[in-house]
C-alpha distance (Angstrom), angle and dihedral (degrees) to the residues before:
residue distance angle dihedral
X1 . . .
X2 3.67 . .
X3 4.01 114.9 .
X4 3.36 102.7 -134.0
X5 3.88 120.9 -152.8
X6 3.92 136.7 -165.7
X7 4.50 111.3 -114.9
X8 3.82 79.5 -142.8
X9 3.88 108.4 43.3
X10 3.49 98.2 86.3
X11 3.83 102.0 36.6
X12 4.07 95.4 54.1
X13 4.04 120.8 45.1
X14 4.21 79.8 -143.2
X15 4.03 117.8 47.1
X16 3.82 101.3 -123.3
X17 3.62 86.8 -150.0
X18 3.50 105.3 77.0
X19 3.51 112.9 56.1
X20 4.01 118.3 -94.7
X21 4.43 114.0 -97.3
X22 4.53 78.1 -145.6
X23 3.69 104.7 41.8
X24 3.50 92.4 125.4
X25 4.29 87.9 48.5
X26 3.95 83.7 49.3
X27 4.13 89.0 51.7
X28 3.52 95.3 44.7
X29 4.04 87.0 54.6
X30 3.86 83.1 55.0
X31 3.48 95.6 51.4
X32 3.44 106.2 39.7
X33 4.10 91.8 57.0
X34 3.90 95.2 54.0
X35 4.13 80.9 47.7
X36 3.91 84.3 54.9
X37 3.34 92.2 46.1
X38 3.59 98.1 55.2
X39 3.49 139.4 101.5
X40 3.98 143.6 -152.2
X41 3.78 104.3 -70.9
X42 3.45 98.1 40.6
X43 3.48 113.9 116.5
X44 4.04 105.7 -124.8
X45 3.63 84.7 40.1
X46 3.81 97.2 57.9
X47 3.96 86.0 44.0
X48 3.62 88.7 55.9
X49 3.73 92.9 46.6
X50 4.14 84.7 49.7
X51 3.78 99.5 55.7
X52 3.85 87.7 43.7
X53 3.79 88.0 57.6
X54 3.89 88.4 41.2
X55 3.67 93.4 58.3
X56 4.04 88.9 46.1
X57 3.27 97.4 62.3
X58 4.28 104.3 37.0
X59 4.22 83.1 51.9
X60 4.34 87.0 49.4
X61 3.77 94.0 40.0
X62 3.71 97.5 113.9
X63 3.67 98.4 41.2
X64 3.87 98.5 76.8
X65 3.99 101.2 27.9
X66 3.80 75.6 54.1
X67 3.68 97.5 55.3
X68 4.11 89.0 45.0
X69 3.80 85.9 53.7
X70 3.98 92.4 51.4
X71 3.63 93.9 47.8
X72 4.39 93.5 45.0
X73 3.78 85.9 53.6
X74 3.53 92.7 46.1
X75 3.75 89.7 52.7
X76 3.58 97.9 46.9
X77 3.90 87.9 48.9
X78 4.10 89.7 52.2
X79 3.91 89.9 45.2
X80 3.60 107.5 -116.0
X81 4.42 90.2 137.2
X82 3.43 143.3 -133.8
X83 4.16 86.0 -37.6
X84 3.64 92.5 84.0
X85 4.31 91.6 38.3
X86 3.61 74.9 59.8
X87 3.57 98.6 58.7
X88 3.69 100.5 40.1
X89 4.17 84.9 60.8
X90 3.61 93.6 46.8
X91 3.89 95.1 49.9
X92 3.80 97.2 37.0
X93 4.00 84.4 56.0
X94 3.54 91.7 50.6
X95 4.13 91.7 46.6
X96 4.29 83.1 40.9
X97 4.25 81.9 63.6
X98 3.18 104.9 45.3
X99 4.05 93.4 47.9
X100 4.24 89.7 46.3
X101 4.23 90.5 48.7
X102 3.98 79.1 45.5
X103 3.99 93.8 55.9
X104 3.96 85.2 41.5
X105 3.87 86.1 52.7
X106 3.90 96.6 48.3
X107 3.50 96.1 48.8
X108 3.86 101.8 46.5
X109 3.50 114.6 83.1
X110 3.80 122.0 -94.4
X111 3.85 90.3 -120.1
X112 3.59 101.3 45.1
X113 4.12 84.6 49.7
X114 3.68 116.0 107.1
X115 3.61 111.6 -144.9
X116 3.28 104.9 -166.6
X117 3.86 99.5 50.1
X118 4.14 93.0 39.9
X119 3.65 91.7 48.7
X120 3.88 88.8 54.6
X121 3.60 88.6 39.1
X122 3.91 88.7 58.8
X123 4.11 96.2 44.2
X124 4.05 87.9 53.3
X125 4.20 89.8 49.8
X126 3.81 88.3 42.2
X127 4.34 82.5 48.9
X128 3.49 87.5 50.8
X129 3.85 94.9 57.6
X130 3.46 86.9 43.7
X131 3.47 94.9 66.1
X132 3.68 93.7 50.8
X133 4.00 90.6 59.2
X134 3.70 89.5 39.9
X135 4.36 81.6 62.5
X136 3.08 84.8 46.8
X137 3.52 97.6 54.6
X138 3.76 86.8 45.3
X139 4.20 94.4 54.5
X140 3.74 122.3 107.8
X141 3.86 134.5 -157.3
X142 3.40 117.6 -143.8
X143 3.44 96.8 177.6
X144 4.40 86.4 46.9
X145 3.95 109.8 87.9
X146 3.82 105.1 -112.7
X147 4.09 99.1 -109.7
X148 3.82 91.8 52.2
X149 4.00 118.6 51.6
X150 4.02 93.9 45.1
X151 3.52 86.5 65.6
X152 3.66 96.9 39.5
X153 3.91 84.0 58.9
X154 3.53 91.3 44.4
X155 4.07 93.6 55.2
X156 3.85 90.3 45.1
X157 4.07 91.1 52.5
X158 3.94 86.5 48.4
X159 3.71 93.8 50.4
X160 3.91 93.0 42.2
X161 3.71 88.6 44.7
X162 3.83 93.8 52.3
X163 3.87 92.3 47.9
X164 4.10 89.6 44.8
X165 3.97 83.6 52.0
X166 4.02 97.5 49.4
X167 4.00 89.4 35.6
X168 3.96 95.0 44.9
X169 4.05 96.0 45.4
X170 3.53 94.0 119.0
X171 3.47 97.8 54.5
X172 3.56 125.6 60.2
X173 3.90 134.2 -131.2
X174 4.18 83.3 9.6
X175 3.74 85.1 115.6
X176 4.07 95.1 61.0
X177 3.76 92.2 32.2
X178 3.82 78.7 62.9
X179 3.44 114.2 38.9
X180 3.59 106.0 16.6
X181 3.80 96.7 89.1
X182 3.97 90.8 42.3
X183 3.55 91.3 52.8
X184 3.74 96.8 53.5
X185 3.83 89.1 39.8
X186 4.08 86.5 60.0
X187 3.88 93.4 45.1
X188 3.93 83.1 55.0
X189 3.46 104.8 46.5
X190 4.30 87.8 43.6
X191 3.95 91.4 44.3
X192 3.83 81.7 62.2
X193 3.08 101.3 64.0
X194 3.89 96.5 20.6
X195 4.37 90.9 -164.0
X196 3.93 106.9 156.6
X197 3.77 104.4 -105.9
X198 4.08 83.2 55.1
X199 3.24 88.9 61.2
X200 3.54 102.3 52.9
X201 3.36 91.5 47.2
X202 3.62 93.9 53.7
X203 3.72 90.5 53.6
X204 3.50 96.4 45.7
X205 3.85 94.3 55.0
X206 3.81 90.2 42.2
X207 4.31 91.2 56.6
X208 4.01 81.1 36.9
X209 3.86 94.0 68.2
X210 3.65 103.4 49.4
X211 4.22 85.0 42.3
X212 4.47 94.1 55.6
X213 3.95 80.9 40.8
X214 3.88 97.7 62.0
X215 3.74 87.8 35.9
X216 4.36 90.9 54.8
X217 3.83 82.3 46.4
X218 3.58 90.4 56.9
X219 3.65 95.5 44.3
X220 3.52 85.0 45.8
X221 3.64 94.6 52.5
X222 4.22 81.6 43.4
X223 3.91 86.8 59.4
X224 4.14 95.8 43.7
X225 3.93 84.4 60.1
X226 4.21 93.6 43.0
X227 4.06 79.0 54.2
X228 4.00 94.3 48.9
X229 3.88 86.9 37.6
X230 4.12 100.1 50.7
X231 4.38 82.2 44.4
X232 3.47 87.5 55.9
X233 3.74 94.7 45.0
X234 3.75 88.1 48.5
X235 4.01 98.3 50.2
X236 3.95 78.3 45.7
X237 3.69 93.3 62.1
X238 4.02 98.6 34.7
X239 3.49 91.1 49.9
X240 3.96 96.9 45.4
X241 4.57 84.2 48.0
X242 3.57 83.4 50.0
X243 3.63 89.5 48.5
X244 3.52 101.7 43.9
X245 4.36 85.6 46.8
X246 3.78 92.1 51.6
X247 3.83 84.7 47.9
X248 3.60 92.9 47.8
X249 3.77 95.0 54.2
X250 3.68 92.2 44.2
X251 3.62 89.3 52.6
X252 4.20 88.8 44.7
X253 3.75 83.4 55.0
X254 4.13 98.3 44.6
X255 3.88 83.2 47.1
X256 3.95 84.9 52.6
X257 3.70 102.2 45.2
X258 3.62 92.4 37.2
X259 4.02 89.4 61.0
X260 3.48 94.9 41.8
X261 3.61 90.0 57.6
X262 3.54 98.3 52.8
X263 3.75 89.4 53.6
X264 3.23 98.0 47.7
X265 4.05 86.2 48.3
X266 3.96 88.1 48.6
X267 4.06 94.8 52.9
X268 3.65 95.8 39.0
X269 3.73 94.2 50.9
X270 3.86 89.7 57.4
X271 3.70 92.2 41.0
X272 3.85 89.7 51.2
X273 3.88 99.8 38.9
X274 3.43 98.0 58.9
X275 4.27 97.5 54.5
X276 3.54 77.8 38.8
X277 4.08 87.9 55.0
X278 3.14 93.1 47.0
X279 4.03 98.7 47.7
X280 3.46 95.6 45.5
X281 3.81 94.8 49.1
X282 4.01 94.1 43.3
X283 3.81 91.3 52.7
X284 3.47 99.6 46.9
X285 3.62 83.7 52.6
X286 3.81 95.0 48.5
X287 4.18 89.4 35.2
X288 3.92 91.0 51.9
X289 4.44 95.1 44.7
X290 3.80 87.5 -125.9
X291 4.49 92.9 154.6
X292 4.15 89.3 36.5
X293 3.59 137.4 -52.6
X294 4.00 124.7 -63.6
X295 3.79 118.7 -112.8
X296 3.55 95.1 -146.8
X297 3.83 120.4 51.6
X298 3.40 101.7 -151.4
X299 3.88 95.2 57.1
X300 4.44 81.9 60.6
X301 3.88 83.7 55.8
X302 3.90 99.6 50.0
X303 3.95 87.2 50.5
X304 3.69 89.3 56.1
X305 3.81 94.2 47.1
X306 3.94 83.0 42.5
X307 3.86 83.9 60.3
X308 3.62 107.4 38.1
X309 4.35 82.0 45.9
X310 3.97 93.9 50.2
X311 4.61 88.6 40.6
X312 4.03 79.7 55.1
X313 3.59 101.1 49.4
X314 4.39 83.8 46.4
X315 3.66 95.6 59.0
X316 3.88 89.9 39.2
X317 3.98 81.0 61.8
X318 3.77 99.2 35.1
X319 4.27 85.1 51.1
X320 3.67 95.0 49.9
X321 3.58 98.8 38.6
X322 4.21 82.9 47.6
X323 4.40 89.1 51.9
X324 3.92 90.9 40.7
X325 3.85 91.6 50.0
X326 3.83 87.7 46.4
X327 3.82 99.5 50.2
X328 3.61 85.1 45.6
X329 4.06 93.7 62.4
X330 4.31 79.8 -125.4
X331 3.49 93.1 117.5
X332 3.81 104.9 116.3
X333 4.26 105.0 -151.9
X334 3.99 97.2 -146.9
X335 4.41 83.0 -159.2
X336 3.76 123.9 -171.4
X337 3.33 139.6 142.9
X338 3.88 106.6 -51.2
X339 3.97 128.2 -165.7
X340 4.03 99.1 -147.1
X341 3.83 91.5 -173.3
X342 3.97 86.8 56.7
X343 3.72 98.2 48.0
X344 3.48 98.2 47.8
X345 3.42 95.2 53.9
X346 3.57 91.0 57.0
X347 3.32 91.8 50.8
X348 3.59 90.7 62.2
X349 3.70 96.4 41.7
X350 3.75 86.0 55.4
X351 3.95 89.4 50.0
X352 3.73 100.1 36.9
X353 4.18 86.9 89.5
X354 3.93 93.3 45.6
X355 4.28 82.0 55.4
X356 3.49 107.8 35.6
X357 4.03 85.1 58.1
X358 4.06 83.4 67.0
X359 3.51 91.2 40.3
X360 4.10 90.6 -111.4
X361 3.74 119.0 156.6
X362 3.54 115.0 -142.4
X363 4.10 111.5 -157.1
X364 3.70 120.7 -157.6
X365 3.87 115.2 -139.6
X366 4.04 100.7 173.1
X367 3.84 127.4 168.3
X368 4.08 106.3 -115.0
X369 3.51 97.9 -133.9
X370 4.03 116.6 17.4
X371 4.41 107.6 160.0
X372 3.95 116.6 -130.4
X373 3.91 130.6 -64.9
X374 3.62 125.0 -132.4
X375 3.83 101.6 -141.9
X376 3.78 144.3 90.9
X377 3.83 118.2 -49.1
X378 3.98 91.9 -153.9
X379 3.62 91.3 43.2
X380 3.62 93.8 61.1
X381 3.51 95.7 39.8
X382 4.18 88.3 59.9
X383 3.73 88.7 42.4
X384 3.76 97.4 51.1
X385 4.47 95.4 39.4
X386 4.18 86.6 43.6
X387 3.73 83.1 50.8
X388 4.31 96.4 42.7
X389 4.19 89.5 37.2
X390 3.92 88.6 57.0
X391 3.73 98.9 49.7
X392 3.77 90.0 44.4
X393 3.53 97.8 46.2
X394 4.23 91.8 49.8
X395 3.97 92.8 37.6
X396 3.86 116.3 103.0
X397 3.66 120.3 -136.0
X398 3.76 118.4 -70.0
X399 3.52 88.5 21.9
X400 3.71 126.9 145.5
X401 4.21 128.4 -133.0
X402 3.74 112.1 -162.5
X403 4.38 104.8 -156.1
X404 3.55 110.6 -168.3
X405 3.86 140.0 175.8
X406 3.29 133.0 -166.7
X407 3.75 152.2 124.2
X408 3.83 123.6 -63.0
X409 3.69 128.3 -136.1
X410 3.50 90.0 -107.6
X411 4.26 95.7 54.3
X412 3.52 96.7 -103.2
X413 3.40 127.8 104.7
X414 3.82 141.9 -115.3
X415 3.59 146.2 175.0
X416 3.95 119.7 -138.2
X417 4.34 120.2 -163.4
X418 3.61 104.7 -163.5
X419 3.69 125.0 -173.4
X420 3.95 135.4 -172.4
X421 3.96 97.4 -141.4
X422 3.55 135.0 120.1
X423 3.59 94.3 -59.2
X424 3.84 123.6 -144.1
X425 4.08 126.1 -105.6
X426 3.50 124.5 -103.0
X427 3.83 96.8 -106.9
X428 3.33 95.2 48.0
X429 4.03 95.3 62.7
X430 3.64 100.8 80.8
X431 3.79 84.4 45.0
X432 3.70 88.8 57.1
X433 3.81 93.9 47.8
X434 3.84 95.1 54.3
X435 3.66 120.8 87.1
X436 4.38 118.1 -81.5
X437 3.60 79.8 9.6
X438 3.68 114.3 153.4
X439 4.24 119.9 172.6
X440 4.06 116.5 -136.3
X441 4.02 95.0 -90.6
X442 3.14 98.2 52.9
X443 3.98 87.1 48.2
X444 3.82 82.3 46.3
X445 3.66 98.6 44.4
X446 4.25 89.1 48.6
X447 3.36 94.3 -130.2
X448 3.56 125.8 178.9
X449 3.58 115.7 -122.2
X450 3.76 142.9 96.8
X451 3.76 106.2 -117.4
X452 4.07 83.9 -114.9
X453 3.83 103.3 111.7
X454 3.94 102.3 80.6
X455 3.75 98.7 34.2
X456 4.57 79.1 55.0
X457 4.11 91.1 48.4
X458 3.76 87.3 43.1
X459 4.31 89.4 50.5
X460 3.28 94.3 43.6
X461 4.03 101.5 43.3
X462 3.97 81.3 51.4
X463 3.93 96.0 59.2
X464 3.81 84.6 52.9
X465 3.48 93.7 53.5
X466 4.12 95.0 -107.2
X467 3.58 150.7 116.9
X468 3.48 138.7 -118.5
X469 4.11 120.6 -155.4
X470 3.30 123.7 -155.2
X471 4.17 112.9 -165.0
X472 3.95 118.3 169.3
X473 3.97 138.5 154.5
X474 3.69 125.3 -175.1
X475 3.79 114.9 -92.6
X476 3.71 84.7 12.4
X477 3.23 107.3 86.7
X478 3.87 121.4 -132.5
X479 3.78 138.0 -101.1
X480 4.06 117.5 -151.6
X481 3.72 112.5 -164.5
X482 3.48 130.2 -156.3
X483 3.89 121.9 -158.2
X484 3.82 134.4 -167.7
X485 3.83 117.9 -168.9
X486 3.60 131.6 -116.0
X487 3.54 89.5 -105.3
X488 3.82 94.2 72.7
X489 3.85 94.4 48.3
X490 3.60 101.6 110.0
X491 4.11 95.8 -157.0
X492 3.52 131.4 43.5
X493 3.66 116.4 -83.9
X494 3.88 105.9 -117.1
X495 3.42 119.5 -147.1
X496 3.81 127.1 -53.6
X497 3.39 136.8 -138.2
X498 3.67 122.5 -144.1
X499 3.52 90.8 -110.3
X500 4.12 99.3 64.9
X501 3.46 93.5 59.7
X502 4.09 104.1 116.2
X503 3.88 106.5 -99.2
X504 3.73 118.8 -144.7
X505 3.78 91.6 -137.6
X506 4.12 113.6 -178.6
C-alpha cells in the first residue's frame, strides 16, 4: 500500500490545509497592530477614544449631580427660593443625558459606533450642562452679603471645572463646550458691578480655563498612550496563544514522528535480525568447514567477510536501537548492586584478544578497595566495551591503553580509558559526541563504525545521574572518563588521601 504524504507537511510546522484551532488569536494579532499603528483621525481609533470617554463619565456620574445637590440644599437653607430648586433640576437633567447617551455608548460596539455623530452628540450634552453652570453663574443672593456668594460661585465653577477636566479627558474640546459660556456669564454679571473681590474672581476663573484645559490635554495624551499600551498588551497575548498553538502542533507532530519512528525501528529490527540470524549462522558454518572442506579457498574467505559484514550490520542495529531507546526515556535500568572493579576487569579480559592482535597493551590501574554501585550491570558493561573498543580501534600498533578506576574528588566513582594515539582536535570533540558522528581520523583511518558509541556512554551515564569527559590533543592520545556520582556508592566513602583524587594527566 502506497504511503501517502502531505506536499505541505514538511515545509510548514502547521498544515495550512486544515483550518487553524486559533484563527481568531491569529486575527486579533492582525488587528491589534494596524490599531497600534494608528493615529487620531482614524476611525477605530476615535471609537476607541469614545468608549474610553464613555466609561469616564458613567463611573463619575454621581460626583457632579452630587455637587449640584450640595449646593441646591445649601441654597434653599440660605433662602434664595425655589429659583435655585429650579436650577439643580435643570442641570441634573442635563448631567442625567449625558450619563444615559454614555451607557448607550459603552454598550454599543466599537465598530458599529459612529464617531463623528457621538462625538457631536457628546459636545451638545456637555453644552447642555454648560448652560446650567452658566445660570448658575447668572444667580444672585439677596439674602448673601455682596463680597461672599460671588466667590462661593466662583469656587464651585473651579471645582466643577476641575472634575469636568479629569472626567472629560478623553474627549476633546468637552472642557470649553462646558465652561466656556459659564465663564463669560460670570465675567458679565462681575463686570456689572465691577467691586474688587469680583474682579479677582473673574480673573481667576479666566487663567483657570486655559490651566484644566492643558491638564485634560495631558490626561488626554495619558489616555492615547493607555490605548497604544492595552494594543500592545493585546498583540502580546495573541501572539504568545499563537505561539504556544504553533508550539503545540509542532510538539503533536514531534510526538507523532517520534512514535512512528520507534515502530518502524521495532518491526525492522525483527525483520532484519532474523536474515541477519540466519546469515551470520550459515557463514560461520560455511567459514568454519563444519559439512566438509571447500575446494576453492577463496569461497572460505567470502563466508568470513559474509560474517564479519552481516556481525557489522547487527551491532549497527543493536547501537541504534540502544540511542533510540535512550532518547526515548524507554531504557529500563535493571540496577543492583554492582562491583565496578569486577566488571571492568572483564571487560578487559574480554578485549585483551581484540588488542593483543594489534599488538596493544592494555594496563590495569584499579583502586584496591572501591564499595558497591547501585546501577545497571549491562549498562556498565556497554559503557566500559564502547569505551575499550574506541581506544583500540584509534590506537596504532604497539601502542599502550592505560584503564583505570578509582574514586573521584567528589566520592563517586569513575573509570577513565586512556590511549596514546593520534588524538582528535578540539573542534572536532563535540562533533564526536553527537550522534553518527565520526572525527577526521577515523574518516581517514576508514574505520568501521557508526559514530554511536559515545553519544550511548553519554545516555546511559545520564540516566545514572553521571558524566562522561572526553579530553584529547593531537599526537596525544585521548583519555574518556566515565563518572558515577556519590549517590550510587553504596558504602561510605572512607577517607581520602590527596593522592586518589582523579588526576587529569595529559
Amino acid at each position: 500500500m502506497p504511503l501517502l504524504r502531505s506536499n505541505t507537511a514538511d515545509k510548514f510546522i502547521v498544515d495550512r490545509r486544515k483550518p487553524h484551532r486559533n484563527s481568531d488569536v491569529a486575527r486579533a494579532v492582525r488587528k491589534t497592530r494596524d490599531r497600534l499603528s494608528q493615529q487620531v483621525g482614524n476611525l477605530d481609533f476615535d471609537r476607541e477614544l469614545l468608549k474610553l470617554h464613555a466609561r469616564a463619565m458613567v463611573g463619575g456620574a454621581t460626583a457632579v449631580p452630587l455637587l449640584v445637590l450640595a449646593i441646591a440644599a445649601t441654597g434653599l437653607f440660605a433662602g434664595m427660593g425655589k429659583e435655585i430648586g429650579v436650577w439643580a433640576l435643570f442641570t441634573l437633567i442635563c448631567y442625567t443625558i449625558v450619563a444615559f447617551m454614555a451607557r448607550r455608548v459603552e454598550r454599543t460596539e466599537a465598530s458599529e459606533l459612529n464617531p463623528l455623530q457621538t462625538r457631536r452628540d457628546f459636545l451638545i450634552g456637555h453644552s447642555l450642562c454648560g448652560l446650567g453652570w452658566a445660570w448658575f453663574a447668572w444667580l444672585g443672593c439677596p439674602a448673601c452679603q455682596v463680597d461672599q456668594f460671588p466667590v462661593i460661585k466662583a469656587m464651585v465653577l473651579l471645582v466643577a471645572m476641575g472634575a469636568t477636566a479629569i472626567m472629560a479627558s478623553s474627549l476633546g474640546g468637552a472642557l470649553l463646550a462646558t465652561f466656556a459660556i459659564p465663564v463669560a456669564v460670570y465675567a458679565y454679571a462681575g463686570a456689572r458691578l465691577w467691586m474688587p473681590v469680583e474682579t479677582i474672581m473673574v480673573g481667576l476663573l479666566v487663567a483657570a480655563l486655559p490651566f484644566f484645559a492643558y491638564v485634560a490635554r495631558h490626561l488626554n495624551r495619558s489616555s492615547l498612550m493607555l490605548l497604544s499600551f492595552r494594543s500592545e498588551k493585546d498583540a502580546l497575548i495573541a501572539e504568545v496563544e499563537t505561539a504556544k498553538s504553533m508550539s503545540d502542533e509542532a510538539r503533536r507532530r514531534a510526538e507523532d514522528a517520534n512514535l512512528a519512528k520507534s515502530r518502524f525501528l521495532a518491526s525492522m529490527s525483527h525483520e532484519l535480525r532474523t536474515p541477519l540470524n540466519a546469515i551470520l549462522g550459515f557463514s560461520e558454518v560455511m567459514a568454519n568447514e563444519v559439512l566438509g572442506p571447500m575446494s576453492n579457498p577463496t569461497y572460505r574467505d567470502y563466508a568470513h567477510d559474509v560474517h564479519e559484514s552481516g556481525q557489522h550490520l547487527l551491532d549497527l542495529i543493536n547501537e541504534i536501537l540502544d540511542l533510540s531507546r535512550i532518547e526515548a526515556g524507554r531504557y529500563q535500568l535493571n540496577e543492583e548492586p554492582v562491583m565496578l572493579l569486577t566488571v571492568v576487569e572483564d571487560c578487559c579480559h574480554m578485549m585483551e584478544l581484540k588488542a593483543r592482535n594489534k599488538d596493544i597493551r592494555v594496563v590495569q590501574d584499579f583502586e584496591t578497595t572501591l564499595p558497591r554501585l547501585f546501577a545497571d550491570e549491562r549498562a556498565v558493561r556497554q559503557i566500559t566495551l564502547n569505551l575499550l573498543s574506541n581506544a583500540i580501534k584509534f590506537t596504532a600498533s604497539g601502542g599502550e591503553i592505560r584503564v583505570r578506576v578509582g574514586w573521584t574528588a567528589g566520592g563517586g566513582q569513575y573509570i577513565s580509558v586512556r590511549d596514546n594515539g593520534p588524538g582528535i582536535p578540539e573542534e572536532e570533540i563535540p562533533v564526536v559526541l553527537s550522534a553518527f558522528g565520526q572525527g577526521s581520523i577515523a574518516i581517514k583511518s576508514a574505520e568501521q563504525g557508526t559514530g554511536l558509541g559515545l553519544p550511548i556512554v553519554q545516555g546511559l551515564l545520564a540516566m545514572h545521574g553521571g558524566e562522561f569527559e572526553l579530553h584529547s590533543k593531537l599526537r596525544e592520545g585521548t583519555e574518556a572518563i566515565a563518572i558515577f556520582p556519590l549517590s550510587r556508592v553504596m558504602e561510605e566513602l572512607p577517607a581520602l588521601p590527596t593522592k586518589a583524587v582523579v588526576a587529569r594527566r595529559r
